[in-house]
Backbone as a printed PyTorch tensor [residue, N CA C, xyz], in Angstrom:
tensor([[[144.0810, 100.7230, 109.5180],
         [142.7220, 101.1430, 109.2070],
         [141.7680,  99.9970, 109.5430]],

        [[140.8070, 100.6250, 110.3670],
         [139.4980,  99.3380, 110.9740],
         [138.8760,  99.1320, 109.8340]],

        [[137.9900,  98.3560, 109.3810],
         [136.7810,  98.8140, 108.5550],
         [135.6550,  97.7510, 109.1650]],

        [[134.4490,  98.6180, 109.2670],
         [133.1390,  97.3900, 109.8720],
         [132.9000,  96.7760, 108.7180]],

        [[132.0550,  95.8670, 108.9650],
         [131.6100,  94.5500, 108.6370],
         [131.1090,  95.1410, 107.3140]],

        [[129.7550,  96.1630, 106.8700],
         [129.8590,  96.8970, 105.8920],
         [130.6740,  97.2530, 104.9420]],

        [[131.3590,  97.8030, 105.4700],
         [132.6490,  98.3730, 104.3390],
         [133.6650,  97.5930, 103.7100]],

        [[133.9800,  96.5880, 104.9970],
         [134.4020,  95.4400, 104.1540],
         [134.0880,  94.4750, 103.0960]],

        [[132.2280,  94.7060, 102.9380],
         [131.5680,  93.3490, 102.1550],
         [131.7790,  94.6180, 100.8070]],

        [[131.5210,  95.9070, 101.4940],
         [131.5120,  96.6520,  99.6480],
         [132.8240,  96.6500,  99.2950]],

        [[133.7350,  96.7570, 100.0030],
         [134.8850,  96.8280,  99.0730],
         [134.9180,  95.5510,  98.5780]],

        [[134.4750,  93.9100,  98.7690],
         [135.0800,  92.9730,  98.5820],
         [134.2310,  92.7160,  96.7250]],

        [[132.9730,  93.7740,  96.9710],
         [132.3050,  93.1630,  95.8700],
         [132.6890,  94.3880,  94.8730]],

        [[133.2050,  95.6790,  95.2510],
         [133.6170,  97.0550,  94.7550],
         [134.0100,  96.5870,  93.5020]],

        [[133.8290,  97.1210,  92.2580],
         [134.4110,  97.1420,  90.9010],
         [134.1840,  95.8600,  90.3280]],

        [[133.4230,  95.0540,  90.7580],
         [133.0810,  93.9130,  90.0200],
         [131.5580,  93.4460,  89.0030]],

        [[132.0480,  92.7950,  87.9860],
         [130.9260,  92.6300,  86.7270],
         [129.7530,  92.4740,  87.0270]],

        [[128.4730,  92.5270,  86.2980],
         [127.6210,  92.1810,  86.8810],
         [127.1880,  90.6760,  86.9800]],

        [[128.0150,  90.3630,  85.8780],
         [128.2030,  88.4640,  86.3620],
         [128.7740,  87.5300,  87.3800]],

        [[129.8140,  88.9930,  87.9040],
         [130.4070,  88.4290,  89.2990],
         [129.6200,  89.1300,  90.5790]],

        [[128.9390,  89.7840,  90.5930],
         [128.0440,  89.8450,  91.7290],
         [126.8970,  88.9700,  91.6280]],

        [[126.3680,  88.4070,  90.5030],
         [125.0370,  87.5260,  90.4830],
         [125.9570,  86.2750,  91.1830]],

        [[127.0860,  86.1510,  90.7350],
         [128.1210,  84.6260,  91.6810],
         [127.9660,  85.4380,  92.9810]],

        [[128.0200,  86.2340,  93.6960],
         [128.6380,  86.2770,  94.7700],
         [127.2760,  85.9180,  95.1310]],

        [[126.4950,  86.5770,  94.8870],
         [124.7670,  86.2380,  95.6040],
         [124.3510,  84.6760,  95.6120]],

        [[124.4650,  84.1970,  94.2410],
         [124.1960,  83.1330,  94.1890],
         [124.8950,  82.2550,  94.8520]],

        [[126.1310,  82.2800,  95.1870],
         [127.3010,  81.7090,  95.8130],
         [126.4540,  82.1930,  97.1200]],

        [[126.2220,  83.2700,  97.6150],
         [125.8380,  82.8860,  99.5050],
         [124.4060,  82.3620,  99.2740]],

        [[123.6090,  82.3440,  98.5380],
         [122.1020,  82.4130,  99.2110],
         [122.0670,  80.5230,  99.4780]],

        [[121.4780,  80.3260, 100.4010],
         [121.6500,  79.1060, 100.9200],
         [122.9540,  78.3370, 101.3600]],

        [[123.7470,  79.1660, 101.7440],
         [124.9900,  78.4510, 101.9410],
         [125.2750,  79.2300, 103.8350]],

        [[126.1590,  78.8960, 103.8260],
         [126.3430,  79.3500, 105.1650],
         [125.9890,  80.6050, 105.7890]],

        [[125.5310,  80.3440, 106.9840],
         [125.4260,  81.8610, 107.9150],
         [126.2610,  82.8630, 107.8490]],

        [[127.0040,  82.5620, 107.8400],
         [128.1980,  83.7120, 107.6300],
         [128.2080,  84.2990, 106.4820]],

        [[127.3850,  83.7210, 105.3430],
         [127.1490,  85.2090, 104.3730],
         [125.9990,  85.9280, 104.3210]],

        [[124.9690,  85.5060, 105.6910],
         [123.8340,  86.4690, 105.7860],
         [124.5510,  88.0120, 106.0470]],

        [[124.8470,  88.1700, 106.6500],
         [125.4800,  89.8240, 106.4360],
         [125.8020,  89.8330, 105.7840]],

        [[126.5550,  89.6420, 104.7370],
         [126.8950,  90.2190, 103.2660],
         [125.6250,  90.5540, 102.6040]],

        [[124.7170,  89.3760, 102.5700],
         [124.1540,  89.7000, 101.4640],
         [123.0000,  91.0830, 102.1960]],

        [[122.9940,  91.0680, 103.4800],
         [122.3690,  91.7100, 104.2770],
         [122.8720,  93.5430, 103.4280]],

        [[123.3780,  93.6890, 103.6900],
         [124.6740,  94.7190, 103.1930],
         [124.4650,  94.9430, 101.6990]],

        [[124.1950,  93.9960, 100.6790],
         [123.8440,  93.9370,  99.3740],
         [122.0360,  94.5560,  99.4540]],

        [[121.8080,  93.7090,  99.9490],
         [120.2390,  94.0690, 100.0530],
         [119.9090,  95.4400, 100.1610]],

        [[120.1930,  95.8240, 101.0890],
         [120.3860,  97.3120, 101.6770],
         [120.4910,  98.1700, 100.5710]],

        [[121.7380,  98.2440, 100.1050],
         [122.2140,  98.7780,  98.6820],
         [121.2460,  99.2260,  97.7990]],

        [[120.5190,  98.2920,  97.3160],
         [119.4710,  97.9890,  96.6050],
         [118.1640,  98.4960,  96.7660]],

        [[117.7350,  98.4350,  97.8750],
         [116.7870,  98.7590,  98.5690],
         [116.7500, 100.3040,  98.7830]],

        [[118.0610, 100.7000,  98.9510],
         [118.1900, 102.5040,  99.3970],
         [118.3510, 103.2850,  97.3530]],

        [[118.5800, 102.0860,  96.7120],
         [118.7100, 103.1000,  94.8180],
         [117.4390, 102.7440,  94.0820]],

        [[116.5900, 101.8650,  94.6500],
         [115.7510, 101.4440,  93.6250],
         [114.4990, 102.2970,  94.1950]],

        [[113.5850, 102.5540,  93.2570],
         [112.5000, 102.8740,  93.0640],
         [111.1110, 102.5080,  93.8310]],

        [[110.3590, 103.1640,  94.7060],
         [109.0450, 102.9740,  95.5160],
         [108.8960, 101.5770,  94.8630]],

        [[108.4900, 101.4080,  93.7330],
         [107.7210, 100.6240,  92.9860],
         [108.5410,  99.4460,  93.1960]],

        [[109.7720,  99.3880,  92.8930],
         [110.4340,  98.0990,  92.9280],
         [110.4510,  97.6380,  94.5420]],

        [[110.8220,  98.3300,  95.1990],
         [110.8370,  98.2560,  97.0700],
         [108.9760,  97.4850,  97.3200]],

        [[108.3380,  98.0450,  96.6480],
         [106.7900,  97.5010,  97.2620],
         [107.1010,  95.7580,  96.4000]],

        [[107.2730,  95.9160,  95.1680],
         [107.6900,  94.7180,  94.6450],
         [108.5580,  93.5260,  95.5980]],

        [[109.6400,  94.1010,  96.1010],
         [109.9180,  93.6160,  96.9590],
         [109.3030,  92.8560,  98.0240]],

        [[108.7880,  93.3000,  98.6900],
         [107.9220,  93.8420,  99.8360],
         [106.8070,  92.1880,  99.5760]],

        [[106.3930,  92.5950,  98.5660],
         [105.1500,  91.8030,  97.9550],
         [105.7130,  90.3360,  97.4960]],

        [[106.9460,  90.1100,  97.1700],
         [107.5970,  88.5940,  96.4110],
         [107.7700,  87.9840,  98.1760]],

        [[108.4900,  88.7130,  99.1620],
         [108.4340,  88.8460, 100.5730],
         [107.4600,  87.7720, 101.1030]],

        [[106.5960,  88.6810, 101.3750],
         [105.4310,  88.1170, 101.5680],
         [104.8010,  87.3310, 101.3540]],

        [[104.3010,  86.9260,  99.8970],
         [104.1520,  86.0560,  99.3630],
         [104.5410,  84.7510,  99.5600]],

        [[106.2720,  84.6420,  99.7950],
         [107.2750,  83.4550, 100.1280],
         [107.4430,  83.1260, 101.6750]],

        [[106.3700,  84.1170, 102.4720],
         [106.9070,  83.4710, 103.8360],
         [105.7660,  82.6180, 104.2470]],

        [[104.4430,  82.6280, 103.5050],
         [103.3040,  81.8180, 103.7150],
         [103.5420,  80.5850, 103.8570]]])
């Protein structure tokens, strides 16, 4: 069985606490390139369950931080 790059980052984070996904995030953000797709993949996630309001929120912390 293949699995893309996707399917592999959800299964790796699949069934885990919410204290062990704040590690996994916190564990890539600033650390190597090679976990920009993961968290790429996380983001996504997030972005497709949450709410207009939180997505513009988004959108807006975004922005804000690239000045």
């Amino acid at each position: 069985m293949i699995l893309s790059l996707r399917q592999a980052i959800i299964q790796r984070v699949h069934g885990k606490s919410e204290d062990e996904l704040y590690e996994v995030i916190e564990g890539s953000i600033g650390g190597d390139d090679k976990a920009l797709p993961g968290l790429g993949v996380l983001f996504e996630i997030i972005w497709q369950h949450c709410g207009e309001d939180i997505q513009h929120q988004l959108v807006d912390t975004l922005k804000n931080h690239m000045d």
